[in-house]
PAVOTI-951402 format. One record per residue (C-alpha): x, y, z negated; residue in three letters. Coordinates in steps of 0.5 Angstrom, whole numbers. Layout:
<tortors>
X/Y/Z/ALA
...
</tortors>
This chain:
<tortors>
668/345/-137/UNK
664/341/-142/UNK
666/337/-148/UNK
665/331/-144/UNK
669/331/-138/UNK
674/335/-143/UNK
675/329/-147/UNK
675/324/-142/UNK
680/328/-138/UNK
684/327/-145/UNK
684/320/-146/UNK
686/318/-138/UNK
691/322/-138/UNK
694/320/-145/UNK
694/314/-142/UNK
700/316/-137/UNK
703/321/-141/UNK
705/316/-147/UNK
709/310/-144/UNK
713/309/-150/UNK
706/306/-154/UNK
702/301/-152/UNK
697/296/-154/UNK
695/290/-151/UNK
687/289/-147/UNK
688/282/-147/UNK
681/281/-144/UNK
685/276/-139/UNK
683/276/-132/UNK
686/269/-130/UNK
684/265/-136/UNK
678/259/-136/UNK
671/260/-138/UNK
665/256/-139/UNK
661/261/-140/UNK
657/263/-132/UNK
656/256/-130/UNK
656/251/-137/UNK
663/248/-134/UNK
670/250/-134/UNK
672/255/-128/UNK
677/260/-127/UNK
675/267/-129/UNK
677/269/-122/UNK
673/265/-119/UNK
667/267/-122/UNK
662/271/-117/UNK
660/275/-123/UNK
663/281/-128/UNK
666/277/-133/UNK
671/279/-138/UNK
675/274/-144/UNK
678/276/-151/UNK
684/273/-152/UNK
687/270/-159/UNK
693/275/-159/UNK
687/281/-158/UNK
683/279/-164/UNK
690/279/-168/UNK
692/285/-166/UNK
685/288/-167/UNK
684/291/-173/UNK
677/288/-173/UNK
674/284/-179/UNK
668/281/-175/UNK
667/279/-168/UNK
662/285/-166/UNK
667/290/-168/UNK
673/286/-163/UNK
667/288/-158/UNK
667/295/-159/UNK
673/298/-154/UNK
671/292/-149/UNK
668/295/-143/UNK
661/295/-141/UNK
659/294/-149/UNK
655/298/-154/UNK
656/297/-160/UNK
651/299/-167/UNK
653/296/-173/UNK
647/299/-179/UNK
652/299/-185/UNK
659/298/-183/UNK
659/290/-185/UNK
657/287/-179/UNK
650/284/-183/UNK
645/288/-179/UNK
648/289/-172/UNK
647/290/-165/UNK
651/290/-158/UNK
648/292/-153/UNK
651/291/-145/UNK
647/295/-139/UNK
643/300/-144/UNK
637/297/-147/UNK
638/302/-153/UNK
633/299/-159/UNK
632/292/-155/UNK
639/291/-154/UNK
640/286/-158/UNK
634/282/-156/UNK
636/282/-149/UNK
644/280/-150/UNK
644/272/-151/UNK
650/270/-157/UNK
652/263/-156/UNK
657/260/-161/UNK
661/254/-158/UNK
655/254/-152/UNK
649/253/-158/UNK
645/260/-159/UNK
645/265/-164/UNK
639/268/-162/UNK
633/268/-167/UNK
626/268/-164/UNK
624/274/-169/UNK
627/281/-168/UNK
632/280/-171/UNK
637/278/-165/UNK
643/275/-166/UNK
645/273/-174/UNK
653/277/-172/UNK
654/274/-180/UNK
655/268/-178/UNK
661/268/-175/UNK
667/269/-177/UNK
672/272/-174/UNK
678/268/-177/UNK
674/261/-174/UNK
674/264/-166/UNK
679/262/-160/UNK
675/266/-156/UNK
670/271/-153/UNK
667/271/-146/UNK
663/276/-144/UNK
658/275/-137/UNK
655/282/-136/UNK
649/283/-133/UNK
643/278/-131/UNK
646/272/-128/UNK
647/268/-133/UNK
639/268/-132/UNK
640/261/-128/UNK
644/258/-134/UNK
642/260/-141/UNK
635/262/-138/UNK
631/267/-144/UNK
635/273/-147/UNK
640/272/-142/UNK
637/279/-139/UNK
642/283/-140/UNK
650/279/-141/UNK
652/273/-144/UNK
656/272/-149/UNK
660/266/-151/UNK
664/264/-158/UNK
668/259/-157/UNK
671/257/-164/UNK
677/254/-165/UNK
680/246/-165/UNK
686/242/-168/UNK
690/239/-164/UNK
697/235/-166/UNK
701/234/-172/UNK
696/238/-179/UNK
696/245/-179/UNK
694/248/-186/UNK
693/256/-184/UNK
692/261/-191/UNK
689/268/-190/UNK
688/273/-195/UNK
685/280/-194/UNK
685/286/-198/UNK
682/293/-197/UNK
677/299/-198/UNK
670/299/-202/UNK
673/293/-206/UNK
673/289/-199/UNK
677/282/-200/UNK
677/275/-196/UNK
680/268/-197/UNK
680/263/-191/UNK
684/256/-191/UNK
684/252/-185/UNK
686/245/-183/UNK
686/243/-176/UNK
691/237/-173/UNK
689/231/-168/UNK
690/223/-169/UNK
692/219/-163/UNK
690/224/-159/UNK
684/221/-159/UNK
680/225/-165/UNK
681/233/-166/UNK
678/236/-172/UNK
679/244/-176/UNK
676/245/-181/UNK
675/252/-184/UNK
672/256/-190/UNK
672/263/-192/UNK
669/267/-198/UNK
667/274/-196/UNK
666/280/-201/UNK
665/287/-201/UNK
662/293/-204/UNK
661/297/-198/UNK
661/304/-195/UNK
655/306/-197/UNK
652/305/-204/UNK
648/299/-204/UNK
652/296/-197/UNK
655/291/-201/UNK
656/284/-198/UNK
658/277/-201/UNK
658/271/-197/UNK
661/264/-197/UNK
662/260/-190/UNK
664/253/-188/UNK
665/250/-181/UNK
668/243/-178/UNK
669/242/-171/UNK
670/234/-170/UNK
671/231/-163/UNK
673/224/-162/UNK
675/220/-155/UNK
672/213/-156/UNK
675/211/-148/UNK
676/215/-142/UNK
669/215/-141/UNK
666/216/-147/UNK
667/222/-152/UNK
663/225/-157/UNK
663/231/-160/UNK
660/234/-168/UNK
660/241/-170/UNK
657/244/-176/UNK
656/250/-181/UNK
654/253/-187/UNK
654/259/-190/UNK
650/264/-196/UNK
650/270/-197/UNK
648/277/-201/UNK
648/284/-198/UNK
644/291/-199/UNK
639/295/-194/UNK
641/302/-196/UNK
636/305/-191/UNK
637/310/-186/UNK
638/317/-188/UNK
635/324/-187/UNK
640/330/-187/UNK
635/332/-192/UNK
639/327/-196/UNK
646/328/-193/UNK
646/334/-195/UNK
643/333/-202/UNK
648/328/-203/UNK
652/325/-199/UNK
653/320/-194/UNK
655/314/-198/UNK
649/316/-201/UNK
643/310/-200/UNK
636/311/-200/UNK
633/303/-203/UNK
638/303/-208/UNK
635/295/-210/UNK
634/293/-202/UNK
637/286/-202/UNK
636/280/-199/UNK
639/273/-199/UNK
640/268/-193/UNK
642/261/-192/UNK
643/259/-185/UNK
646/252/-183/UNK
647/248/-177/UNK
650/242/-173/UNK
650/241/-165/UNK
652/233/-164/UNK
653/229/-158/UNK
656/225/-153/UNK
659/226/-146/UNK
659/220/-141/UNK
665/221/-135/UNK
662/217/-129/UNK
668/218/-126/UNK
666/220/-118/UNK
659/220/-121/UNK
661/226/-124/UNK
659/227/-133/UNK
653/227/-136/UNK
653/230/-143/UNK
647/230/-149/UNK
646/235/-152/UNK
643/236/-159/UNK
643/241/-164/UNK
640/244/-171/UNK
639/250/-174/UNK
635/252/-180/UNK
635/259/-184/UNK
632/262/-190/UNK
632/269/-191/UNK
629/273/-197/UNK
629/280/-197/UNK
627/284/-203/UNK
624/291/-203/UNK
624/293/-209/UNK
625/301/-208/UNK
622/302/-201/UNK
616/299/-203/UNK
616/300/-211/UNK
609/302/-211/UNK
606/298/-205/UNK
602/292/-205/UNK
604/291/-197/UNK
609/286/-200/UNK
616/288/-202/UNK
618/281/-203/UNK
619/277/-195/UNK
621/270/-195/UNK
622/268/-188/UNK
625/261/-186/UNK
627/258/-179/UNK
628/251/-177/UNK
630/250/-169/UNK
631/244/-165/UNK
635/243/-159/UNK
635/238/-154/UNK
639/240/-148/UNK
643/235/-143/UNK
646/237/-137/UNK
649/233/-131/UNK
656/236/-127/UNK
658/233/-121/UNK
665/236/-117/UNK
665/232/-111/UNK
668/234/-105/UNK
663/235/-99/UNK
665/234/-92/UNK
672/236/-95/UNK
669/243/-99/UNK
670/244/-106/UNK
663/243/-109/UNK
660/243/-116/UNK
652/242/-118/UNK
650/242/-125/UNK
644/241/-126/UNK
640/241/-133/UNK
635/240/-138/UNK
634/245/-144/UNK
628/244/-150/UNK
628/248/-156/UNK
623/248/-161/UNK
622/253/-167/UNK
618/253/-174/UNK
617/260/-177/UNK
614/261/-184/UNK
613/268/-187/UNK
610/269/-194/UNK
609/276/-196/UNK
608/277/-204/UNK
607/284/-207/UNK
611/287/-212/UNK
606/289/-217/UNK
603/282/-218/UNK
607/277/-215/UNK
600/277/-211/UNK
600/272/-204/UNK
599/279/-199/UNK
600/274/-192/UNK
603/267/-190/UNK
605/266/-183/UNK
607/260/-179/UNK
609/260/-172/UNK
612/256/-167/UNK
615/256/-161/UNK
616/251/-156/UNK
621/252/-149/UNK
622/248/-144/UNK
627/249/-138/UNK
630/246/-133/UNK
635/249/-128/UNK
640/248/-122/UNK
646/252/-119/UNK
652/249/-115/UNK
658/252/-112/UNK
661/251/-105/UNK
667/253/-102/UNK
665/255/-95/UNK
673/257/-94/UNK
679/256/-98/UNK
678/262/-101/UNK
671/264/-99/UNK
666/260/-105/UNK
658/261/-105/UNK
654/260/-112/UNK
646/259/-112/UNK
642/257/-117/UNK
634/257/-119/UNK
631/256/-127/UNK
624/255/-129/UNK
622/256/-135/UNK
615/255/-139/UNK
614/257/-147/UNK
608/256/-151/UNK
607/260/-158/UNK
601/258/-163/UNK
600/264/-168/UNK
598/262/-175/UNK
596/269/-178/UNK
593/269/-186/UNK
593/276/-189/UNK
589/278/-196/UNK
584/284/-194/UNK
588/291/-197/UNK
584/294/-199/UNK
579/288/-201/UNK
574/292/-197/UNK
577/292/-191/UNK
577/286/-186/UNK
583/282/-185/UNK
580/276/-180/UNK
586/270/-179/UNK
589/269/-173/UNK
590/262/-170/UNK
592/263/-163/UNK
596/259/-158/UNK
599/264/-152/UNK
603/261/-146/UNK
608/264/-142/UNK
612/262/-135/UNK
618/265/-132/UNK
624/264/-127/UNK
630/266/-126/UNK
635/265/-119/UNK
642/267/-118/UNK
646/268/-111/UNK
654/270/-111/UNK
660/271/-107/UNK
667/271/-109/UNK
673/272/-104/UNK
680/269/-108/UNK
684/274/-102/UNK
690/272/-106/UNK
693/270/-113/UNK
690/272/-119/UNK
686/278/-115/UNK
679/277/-113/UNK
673/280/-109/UNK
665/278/-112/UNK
658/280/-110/UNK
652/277/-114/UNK
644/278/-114/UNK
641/275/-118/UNK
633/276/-122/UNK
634/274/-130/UNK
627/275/-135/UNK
626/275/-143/UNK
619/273/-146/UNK
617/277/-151/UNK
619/275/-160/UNK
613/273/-165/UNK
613/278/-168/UNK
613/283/-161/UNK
606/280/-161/UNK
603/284/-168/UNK
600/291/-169/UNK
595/294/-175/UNK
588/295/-171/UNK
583/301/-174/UNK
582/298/-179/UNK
590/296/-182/UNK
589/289/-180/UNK
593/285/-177/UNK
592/283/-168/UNK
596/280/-164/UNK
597/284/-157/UNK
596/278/-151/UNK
596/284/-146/UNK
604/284/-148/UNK
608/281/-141/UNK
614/278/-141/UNK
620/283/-137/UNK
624/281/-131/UNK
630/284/-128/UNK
633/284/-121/UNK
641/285/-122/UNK
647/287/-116/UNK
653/286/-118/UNK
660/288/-114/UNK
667/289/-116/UNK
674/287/-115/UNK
679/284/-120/UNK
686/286/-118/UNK
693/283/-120/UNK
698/289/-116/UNK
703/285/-120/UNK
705/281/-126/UNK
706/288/-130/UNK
699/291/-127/UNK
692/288/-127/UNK
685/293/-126/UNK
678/291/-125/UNK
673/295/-123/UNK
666/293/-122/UNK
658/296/-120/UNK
652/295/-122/UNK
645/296/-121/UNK
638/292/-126/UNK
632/293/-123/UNK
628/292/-129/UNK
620/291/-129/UNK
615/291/-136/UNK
621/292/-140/UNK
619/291/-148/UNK
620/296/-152/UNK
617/299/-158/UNK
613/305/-158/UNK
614/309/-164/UNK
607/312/-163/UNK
603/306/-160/UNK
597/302/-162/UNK
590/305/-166/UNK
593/307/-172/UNK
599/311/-169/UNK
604/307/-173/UNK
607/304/-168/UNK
607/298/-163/UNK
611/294/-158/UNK
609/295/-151/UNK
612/295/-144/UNK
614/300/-139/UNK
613/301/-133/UNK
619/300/-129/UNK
626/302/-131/UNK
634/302/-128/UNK
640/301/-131/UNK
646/302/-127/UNK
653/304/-127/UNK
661/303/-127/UNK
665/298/-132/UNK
672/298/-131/UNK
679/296/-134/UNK
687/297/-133/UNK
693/293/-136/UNK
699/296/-135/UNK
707/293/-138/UNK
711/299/-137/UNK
717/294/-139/UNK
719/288/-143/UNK
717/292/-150/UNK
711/297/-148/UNK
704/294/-145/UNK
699/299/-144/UNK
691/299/-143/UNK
685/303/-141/UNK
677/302/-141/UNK
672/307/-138/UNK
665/304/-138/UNK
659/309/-134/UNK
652/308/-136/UNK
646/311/-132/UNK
639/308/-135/UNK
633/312/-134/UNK
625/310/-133/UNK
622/310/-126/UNK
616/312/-127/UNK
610/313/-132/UNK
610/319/-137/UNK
618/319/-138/UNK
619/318/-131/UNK
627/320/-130/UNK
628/320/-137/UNK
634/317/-140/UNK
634/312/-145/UNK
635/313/-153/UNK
640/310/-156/UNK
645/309/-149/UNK
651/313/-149/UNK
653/315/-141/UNK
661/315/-142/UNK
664/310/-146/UNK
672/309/-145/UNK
678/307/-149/UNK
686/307/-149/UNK
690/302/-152/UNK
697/303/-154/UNK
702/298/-157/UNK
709/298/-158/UNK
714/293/-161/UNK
720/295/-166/UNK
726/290/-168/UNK
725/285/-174/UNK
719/283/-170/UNK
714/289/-172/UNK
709/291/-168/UNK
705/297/-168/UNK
697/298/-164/UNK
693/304/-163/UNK
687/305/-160/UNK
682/310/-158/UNK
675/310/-156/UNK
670/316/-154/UNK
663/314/-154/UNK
659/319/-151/UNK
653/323/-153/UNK
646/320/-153/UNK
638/321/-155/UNK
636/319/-161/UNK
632/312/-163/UNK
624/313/-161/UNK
626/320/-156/UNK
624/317/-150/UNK
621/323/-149/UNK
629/326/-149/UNK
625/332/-153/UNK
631/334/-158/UNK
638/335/-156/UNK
643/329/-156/UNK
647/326/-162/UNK
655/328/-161/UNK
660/323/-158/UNK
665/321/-162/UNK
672/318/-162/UNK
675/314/-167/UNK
683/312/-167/UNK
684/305/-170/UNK
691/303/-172/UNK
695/297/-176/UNK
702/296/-176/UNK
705/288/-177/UNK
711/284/-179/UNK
712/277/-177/UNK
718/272/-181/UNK
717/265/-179/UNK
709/263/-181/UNK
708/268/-185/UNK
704/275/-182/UNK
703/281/-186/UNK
698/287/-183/UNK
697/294/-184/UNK
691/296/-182/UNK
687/304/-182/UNK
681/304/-179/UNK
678/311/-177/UNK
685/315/-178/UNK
683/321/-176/UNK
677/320/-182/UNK
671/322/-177/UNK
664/323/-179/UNK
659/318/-175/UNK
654/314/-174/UNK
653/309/-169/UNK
646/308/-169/UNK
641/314/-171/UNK
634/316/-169/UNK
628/321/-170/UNK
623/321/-173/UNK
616/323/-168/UNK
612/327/-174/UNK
615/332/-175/UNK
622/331/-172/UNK
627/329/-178/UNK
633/326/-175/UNK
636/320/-180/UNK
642/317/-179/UNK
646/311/-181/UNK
653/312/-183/UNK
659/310/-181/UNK
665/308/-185/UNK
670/314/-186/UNK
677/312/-186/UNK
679/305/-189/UNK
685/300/-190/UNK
686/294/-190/UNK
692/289/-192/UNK
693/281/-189/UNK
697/277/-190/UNK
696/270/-186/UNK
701/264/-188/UNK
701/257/-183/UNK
704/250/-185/UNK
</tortors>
């Protein structure tokens, strides 16, 4: 028997076999969302996989940021680079390296995504300020969100003050110097303005050397209702941080020195992000609402490469900054039909994004390349939900959506004899995306769903890029958008009010996936591509069990199968992606309300980054025990928390390296601490 399906066997069976230790997987199956059909439905009611995180779960977590509440949720993959969340992706159907590009983040329903290859900025968001997350999984959320919904959708719903004010302080110590303050206000006047306010500071010196970060937050989220037909809305943000880039290491190094051990000992960068989404919502009664969406972004990052391209003149010095405009009015109408539930939305989504990158070289403060792009995106899109029975609803809905990129490339000739011709180019590009679902409410809380559905990604600006013969810079045209056709089914099950399960399936058809090719383009050195075809499919399932008043116990089991159709690779499975997923929650009270959590997560064995050829063996599985102990006295909450109890040695993201097989890996953190206290008045 292998190691595999040994451990596997461990963790359903400790599932059974320890009914006196529980921890809650309140990833609820009866709470409302948002995030399927840009309006507030039940969970059990949706025609798709869909799952919520609860506030009593991200307490009860001994998580520090929101990708790592994501880590034992089923049907999510989760790399964090170094350990504190500022390079990090999550990964939902097992698109490995393009994962973060192919899952669309969404805060309060604004999105997260950047328009570059960096994906959603997880730094941003800070836990303490969350409510909620929703999690769609698969492409259905292609109708609603359109670009990047390929593979899931997720949306982070931030908290809001209602009532008399509330002031809530926290305070965080724990390993590698980590300390956090937050203070919060929130309340409501005459129920007719809510307001929450929220600032942090964030500082750490991190696992590894050089994986410091340092970051100040402040959030507002601002509602006020004029009548009961008119209300607006105005949410902002600000933050500033500092974090290291300590580089991947080779075994070489592991072994010459050890695994906290950074190989760019002065990679920095430095970022300032803020935002606000404002807007008014008009209730026409029987006429349905109408809400005018608009939002503001605007990004500088800086990132110094003072050791990994000392001796370069390529540009060790980046500055890259990013303004988006967003315009995205939608109209909801859930009148009855011949005495049938119905709800229509319809809507409209225009966004506008500004790129500019300068690049400097170290030696000289020289002027290497400047960059300016933009891109414009406009959508619109439909989808209704109709009830043919009382139990039985039907969901469908089309998007269409068009993009245009203008490419403004200036780069300096290196070395000066080689050309380097400019390139001002305008690109276009269209997609569409439909979605048609089934879902049968046969009882209380317990549904059954189908769902088909076709979802599609664009290209990022600087997918388009690659070095011809000469070393100067090209812009690939031939590249093509991927599109996806998602099959959905699965059942949430409500046995009683101690025993809750959901098991769903799936299957992505996925045509013209980007990736990159470790070895493409003329000189060798990489470029972005698309394959021919590829699958993703498998099983997401979950099971919340209360064994009495005191004991709540939890599984997850996620089986992945992503794999190329065709080509050179065909019948290879995908880097990156680990086929076993699972997780065991225990949690138990004890008098003077404490509260002891425990969780386990195994993930599987999977190919290393740039192994599509699946050439070299697979890097090991591991499984990681978290644990905290909590008490509670009044309004004052005091954790304790070990991260990695069992100090295992991992790395969640590692890869190869094709010209002479070295592996390189970045390391995860070893066994940890943290200490919380949180007082609310």
């Amino acid at each position: 028997m292998n190691n595999v399906i040994k451990k596997l066997i461990v963790l359903g069976l400790s599932s059974f076999i320890l009914p006196c230790i529980a921890f809650p997987q309140d990833v609820e199956l009866d709470k409302v969302i948002v995030t399927p059909y840009r309006y507030e439905e039940s969970l059990n009611k949706t025609a798709s996989d869909a799952s919520v995180i609860s506030t009593s779960y991200i307490k009860n977590s001994n998580a520090k940021s929101v990708v790592e509440v994501l880590r034992s949720i089923p049907g999510v993959a989760v790399r964090d680079y170094y350990g504190n969340g500022t390079q990090a992706s999550v990964d939902i159907a097992g698109f490995g390296e393009q994962a973060a590009l192919n899952v669309l983040v969404l805060v309060d329903g604004r999105r997260l995504n950047d328009i570059d290859l960096s994906g959603a900025d997880w730094s941003q968001i800070y836990l303490d300020q969350v409510e909620r997350i929703e999690i769609i999984r698969g492409g259905s959320g292609g109708v609603i969100y359109g670009d990047n919904a390929s593979s899931g959708v997720i949306n982070i719903i931030t908290k809001k003050g209602s009532g008399k004010p509330k002031v809530n302080l926290g305070i965080v110590y724990g390993s590698y110097d980590m300390n956090k303050q937050r203070l919060s206000l929130g309340g409501g006047i005459d129920n007719k303005l809510s307001y929450y306010l929220s600032g942090e500071r964030d500082s750490t010196n991190g696992y590894r050397n050089n994986s410091f970060y340092k970051a100040g937050n402040f959030t507002s989220n601002l509602e006020y209702k004029f009548s009961n037909e008119l209300s607006a809305s105005f949410n902002s943000g600000f933050n500033a941080s500092t974090y290291g880039l300590p580089g991947a290491l080779f075994q070489t190094d592991i072994d010459q020195h050890n695994r906290r051990y950074a190989r760019f000992g002065d990679d920095h960068a430095n970022k300032k992000d803020y935002y606000f989404l404002m807007g008014p919502k008009i209730n026409l009664s029987d006429m349905g609402t109408l809400d005018m969406g608009f939002s503001f972004r605007h990004k500088n990052n800086d990132s110094y490469y003072l050791t990994s391209m000392k001796s370069s003149d390529f540009g060790g010095v980046q500055r890259d900054a990013v303004t988006t405009l967003g315009l995205t009015p939608k109209y909801v109408l859930g009148n009855s039909i011949v005495n049938h539930d119905n709800k229509f939305i319809m809507g409209i989504d225009y966004y506008r994004s500004d790129y500019h990158s300068n690049s400097f070289a170290l030696s000289n403060n020289s002027l290497v390349n400047f960059t300016g792009i933009r891109k414009t995106s406009l959508s619109s899109y439909l989808q209704d939900e109709f009830s043919i029975f009382e139990k039985l609803a039907l969901v469908g809905g089309y998007r269409y959506e068009a993009v245009r990129y203008a490419f403004n490339f200036h780069d300096s000739p290196i070395p000066p004899t080689l050309p380097s011709p400019d390139q001002d180019t305008k690109l276009r590009a269209n997609q569409w995306a439909s979605n048609y679902g089934l879902v049968y409410t046969y009882q209380e809380d317990s549904s059954l769903f189908l769902d088909a559905g076709r979802s599609y990604r664009f290209p990022e600006i600087d997918e388009f890029n690659f070095f011809d013969s000469n070393f100067a810079r090209q812009l690939n045209t031939d590249l093509k958008s991927q599109s996806a056709i998602t099959y959905q089914a699965g059942v949430r099950h409500k046995f009683s009010d101690r025993i809750r399960a959901s098991f769903s399936l799936f299957r992505m058809n996925v045509k013209d996936e980007l990736y990159f090719n470790a070895t493409g383009g003329a000189t060798g050195f990489g470029q972005n591509e698309n394959y021919d075809k590829t699958v993703h499919e498998g099983i997401d399932s979950s099971l919340d069990i209360k064994l009495n008043d005191l004991v709540i116990l939890s599984g997850t089991y996620t089986f992945t199968n992503a794999y190329f159709d065709g080509g050179p690779f065909d019948k290879n499975k995908i880097p990156l992606v680990p086929q076993h997923k699972g997780s065991i929650g225990l949690r138990f009270l004890l008098p003077n309300n404490i509260t002891l959590n425990v969780i386990d997560t195994y993930v599987g064995k999977k190919y290393a980054l740039n192994d599509q050829a699946n050439a070299y063996s697979q890097l090991n599985g591991y499984l990681v025990v978290d644990t905290n102990l909590s008490w509670r006295h009044k309004d004052l909450t005091v954790t304790f928390a070990i991260n990695n109890l069992l100090d295992k040695q991992y790395s969640e993201y590692a890869g190869v390296q094709l010209s002479d097989g070295a592996r390189f890996y970045y390391p995860s953190p070893e066994r940890n601490f943290t200490l919380k206290a949180e007082y609310t008045f």
